[in-house]
C-alpha positions in Angstrom: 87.4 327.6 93.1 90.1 327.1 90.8 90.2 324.4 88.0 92.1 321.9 89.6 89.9 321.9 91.9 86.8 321.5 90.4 88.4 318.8 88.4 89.4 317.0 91.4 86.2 317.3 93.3 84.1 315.7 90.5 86.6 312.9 90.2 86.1 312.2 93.7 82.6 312.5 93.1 82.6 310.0 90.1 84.6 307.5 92.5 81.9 307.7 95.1 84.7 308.2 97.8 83.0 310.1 101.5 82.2 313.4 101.4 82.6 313.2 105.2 83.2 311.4 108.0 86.4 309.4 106.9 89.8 309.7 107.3 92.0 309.7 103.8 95.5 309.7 104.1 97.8 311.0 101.1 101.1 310.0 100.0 103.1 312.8 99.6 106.7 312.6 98.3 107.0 316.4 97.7 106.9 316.4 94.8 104.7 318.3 92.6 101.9 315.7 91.8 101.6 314.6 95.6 101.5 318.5 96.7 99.4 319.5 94.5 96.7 316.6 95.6 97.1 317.6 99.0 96.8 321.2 98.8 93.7 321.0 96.7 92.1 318.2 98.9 92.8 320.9 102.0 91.6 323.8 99.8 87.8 321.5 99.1 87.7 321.1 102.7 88.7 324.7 103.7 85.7 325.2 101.3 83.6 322.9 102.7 83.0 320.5 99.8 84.9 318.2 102.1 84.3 317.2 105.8 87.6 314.8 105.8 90.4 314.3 108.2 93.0 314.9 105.9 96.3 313.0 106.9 99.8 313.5 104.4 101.8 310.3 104.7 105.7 310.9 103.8 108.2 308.2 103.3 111.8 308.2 103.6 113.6 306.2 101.6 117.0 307.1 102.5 118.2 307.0 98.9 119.4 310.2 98.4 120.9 311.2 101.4 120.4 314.8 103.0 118.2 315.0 99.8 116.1 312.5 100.9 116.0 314.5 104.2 115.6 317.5 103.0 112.1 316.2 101.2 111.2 314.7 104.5 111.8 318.5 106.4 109.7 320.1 103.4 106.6 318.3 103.7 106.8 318.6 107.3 106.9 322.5 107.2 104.1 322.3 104.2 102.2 320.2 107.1 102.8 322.8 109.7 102.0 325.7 108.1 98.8 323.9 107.0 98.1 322.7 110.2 97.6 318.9 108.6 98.3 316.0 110.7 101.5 314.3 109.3 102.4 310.3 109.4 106.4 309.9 109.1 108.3 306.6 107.8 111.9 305.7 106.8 113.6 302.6 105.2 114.8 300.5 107.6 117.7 299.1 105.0 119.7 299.9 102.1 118.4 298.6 98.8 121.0 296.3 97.1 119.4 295.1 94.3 115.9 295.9 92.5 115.5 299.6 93.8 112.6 300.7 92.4 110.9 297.5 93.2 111.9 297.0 96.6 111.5 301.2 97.3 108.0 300.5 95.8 107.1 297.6 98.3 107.8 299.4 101.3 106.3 302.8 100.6 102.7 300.9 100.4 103.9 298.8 103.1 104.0 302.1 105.0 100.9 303.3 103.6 99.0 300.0 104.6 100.1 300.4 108.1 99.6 304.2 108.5 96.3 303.4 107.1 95.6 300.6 109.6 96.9 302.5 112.3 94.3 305.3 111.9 91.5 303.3 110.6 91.6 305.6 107.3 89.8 303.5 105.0 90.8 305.0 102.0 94.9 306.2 100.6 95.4 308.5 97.6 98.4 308.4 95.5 98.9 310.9 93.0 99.4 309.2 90.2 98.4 311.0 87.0 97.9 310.5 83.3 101.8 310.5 82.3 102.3 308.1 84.9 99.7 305.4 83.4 101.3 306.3 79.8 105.0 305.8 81.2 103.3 302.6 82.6 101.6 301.2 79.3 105.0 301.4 77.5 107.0 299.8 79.9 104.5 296.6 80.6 104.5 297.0 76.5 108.2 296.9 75.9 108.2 294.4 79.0 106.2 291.9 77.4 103.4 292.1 79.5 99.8 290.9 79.1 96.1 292.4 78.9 96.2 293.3 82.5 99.7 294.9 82.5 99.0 296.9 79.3 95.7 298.0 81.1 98.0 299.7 83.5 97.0 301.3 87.1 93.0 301.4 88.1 91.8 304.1 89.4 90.9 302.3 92.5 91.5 298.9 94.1 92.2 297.2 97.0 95.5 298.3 99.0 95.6 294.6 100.2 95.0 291.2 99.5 94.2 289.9 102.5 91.6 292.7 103.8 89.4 295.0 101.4 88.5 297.5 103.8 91.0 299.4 103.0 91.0 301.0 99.2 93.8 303.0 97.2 93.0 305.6 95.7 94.7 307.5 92.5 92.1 310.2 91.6 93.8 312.1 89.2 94.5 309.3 87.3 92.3 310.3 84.7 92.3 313.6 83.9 95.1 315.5 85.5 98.9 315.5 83.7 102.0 316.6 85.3 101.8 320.3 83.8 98.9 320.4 85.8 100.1 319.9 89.1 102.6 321.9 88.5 100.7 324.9 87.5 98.4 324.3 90.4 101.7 324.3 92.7 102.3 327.9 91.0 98.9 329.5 91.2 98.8 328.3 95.0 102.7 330.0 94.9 103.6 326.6 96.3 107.3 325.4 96.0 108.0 321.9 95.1 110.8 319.4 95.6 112.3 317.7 92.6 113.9 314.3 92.6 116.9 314.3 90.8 116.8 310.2 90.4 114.1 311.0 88.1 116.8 312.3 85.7 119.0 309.0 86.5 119.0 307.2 83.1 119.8 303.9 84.6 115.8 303.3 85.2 113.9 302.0 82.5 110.5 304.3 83.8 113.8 307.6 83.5 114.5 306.4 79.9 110.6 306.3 78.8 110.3 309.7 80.0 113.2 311.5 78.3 113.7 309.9 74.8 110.9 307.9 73.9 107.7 309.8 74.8 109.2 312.7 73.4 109.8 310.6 70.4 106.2 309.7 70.0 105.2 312.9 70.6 106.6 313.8 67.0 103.9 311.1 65.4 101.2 312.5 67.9 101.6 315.7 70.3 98.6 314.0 72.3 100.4 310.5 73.0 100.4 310.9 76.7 96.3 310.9 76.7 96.4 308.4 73.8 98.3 305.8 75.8 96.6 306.0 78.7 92.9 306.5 77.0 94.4 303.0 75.4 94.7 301.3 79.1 91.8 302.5 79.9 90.1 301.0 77.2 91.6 297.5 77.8 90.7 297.9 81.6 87.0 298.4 80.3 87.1 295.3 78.1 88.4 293.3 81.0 85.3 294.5 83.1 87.5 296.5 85.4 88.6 293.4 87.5 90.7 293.2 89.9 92.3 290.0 90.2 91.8 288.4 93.8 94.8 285.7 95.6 95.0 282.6 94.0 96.0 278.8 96.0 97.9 276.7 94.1 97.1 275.7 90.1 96.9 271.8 89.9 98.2 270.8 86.3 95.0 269.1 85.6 93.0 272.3 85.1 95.6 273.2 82.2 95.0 269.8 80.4 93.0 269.6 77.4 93.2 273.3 76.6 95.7 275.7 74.1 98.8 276.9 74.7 97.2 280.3 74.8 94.6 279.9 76.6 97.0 278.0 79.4 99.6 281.1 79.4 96.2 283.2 80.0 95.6 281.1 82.8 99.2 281.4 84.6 99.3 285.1 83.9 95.9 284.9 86.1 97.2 283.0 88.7 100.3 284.7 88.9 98.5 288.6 88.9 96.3 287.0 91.9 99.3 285.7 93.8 101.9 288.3 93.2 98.5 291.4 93.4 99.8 292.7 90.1 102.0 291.6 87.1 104.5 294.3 87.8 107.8 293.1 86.5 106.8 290.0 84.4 107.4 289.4 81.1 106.9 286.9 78.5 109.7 284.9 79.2 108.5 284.4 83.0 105.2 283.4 81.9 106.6 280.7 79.6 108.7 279.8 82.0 106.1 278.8 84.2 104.3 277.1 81.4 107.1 274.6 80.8 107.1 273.7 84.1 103.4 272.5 83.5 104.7 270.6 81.3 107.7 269.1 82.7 108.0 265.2 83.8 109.8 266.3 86.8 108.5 267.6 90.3 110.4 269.8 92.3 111.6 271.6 89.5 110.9 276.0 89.7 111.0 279.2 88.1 112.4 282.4 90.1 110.5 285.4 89.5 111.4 289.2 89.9 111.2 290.0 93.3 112.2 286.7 94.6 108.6 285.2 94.5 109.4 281.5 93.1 107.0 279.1 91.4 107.7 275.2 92.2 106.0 272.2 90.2 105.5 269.2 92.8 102.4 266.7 93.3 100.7 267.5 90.3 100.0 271.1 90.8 101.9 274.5 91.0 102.9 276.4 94.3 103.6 280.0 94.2 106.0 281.0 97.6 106.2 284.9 98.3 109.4 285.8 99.4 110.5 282.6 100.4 106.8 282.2 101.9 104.7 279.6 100.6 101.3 280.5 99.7 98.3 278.1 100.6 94.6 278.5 100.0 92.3 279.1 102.7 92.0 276.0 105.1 94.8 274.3 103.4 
């Protein structure tokens, strides 16, 4: 058994996902981090440390043209040769505005149905430690909160509405992208390679090529420092997940501080929204004069085009132009 591997199997151990009888599927882009994942997970079961049906799930986000297809084609052969059932997807739509948001949104949308479709309880994403460090510093520079610095869990719930269905990242916490990439080469496994991830017009891009390697002059270890760090915070916030919110009536801010009611919209918002992805500081204030403004009516757009509206004593959140009630309302 090789060390990736081993590695992996006793982090799927230590997240107490089946051993058999379940279906998982995998996101795989092509890349090296999501081939790497799969090929070991179909190495464990060729081994028999797994008894899984093992389904890859590729989306095609039609960004990049005949590249974009050309990713799609490679992890169907990868699937063939392997004999691995494959799940297929593709953008319906060009992205306008918000690309990496909106790309972001309809992958898991993709993953939620495949997942749904099969009655696969579990979907793994192959997220790894540079990814959760590339994630702390750009919910730091961001702005963001406890629960945005304490970047991506390990495990959580793929939707609001319905638990039964989990999402997975497990080599989140020990494996970094020189590792998947030396697994790809001991396995003699070709990868593909985005070439957006070299587009310097991304914020996540920019991280990547100047400032971690910046950081990395103070501390050659700052990829496992950074996310050790989120994983700390995560700890001291009890590993919680937040859980959909209704609506926050004004009177439940009265009588308390100003931090302690930013605290409580950054809550409410996480619930609503399933993650503080994209907010900063100035949303959350935002939001926190409209608490305390004399005027219903009144709202605060957020990124994403989820918008906050102050009327009848209490704040609505509306999804995408969809409001949000609580159960039985």
């Amino acid at each position: 058994m090789r060390d990736f591997e081993r590695k992996l199997i006793t982090e799927w151990r230590r997240l107490e996902l089946p051993m058999t009888d379940a279906a998982v599927v995998i996101a795989v882009s092509g890349g090296a981090d999501s081939i790497s994942l799969l090929l070991a997970a179909d190495e464990l079961r060729k081994q028999r440390k797994l008894d899984l049906r093992l389904i890859a799930a590729h989306f095609n986000h039609s960004l990049r043209g005949d590249e974009s297809d050309a990713d799609e084609e490679f992890v169907r052969r990868i699937c063939s040769e392997r004999n691995t059932e494959l799940a297929l997807g593709r953008a319906k739509s060009k992205h306008t505005s918000d690309i990496e948001q909106s790309a972001r949104n309809d992958r898991y949308d993709f993953l939620r149905t495949t997942a749904e479709n099969l009655k696969a309880s579990f979907v793994c994403t192959a997220h790894t430690r540079n990814d959760q460090a590339e994630t702390f510093l750009l919910n730091l520079i961001r702005g963001s909160g406890v629960n945005g610095l304490a970047g991506m869990p390990a495990a959580r719930s793929l939707t609001r509405s319905d638990t039964s269905i989990q999402l997975i990242r497990p080599l989140l916490n020990w494996a970094h992208r020189g590792d998947t990439e030396q697994y790809c080469q001991e396995i003699d496994c070709k990868y593909r390679v985005d070439k957006m991830n070299d587009d310097g017009s991304f914020a996540r891009v920019r991280i990547r090529q100047i400032l971690v390697p910046l950081l990395k002059d103070f501390n050659p270890k700052i990829i496992d420092r950074l996310a050790d760090t989120a994983g700390l915070l995560r700890d001291e916030m009890g590993g919680n997940q937040v859980e959909p919110h209704g609506d926050l009536f004004i009177s439940e801010l009265s009588g308390i501080s100003e931090a302690e009611a930013r605290r409580a919209v950054r809550s409410w918002l996480a619930g609503n929204r399933g993650s503080l992805r994209q907010l900063g500081l100035k949303h959350i204030e935002a939001v926190c004069r409209l608490v305390n403004s004399r005027k219903s009516g009144k709202k605060v757009e957020l990124p994403g085009g989820d918008t906050v509206v102050k009327e009848q004593g209490r704040l609505a959140f509306i999804k995408n132009n969809v409001e949000k009630r609580p159960p039985g309302a």
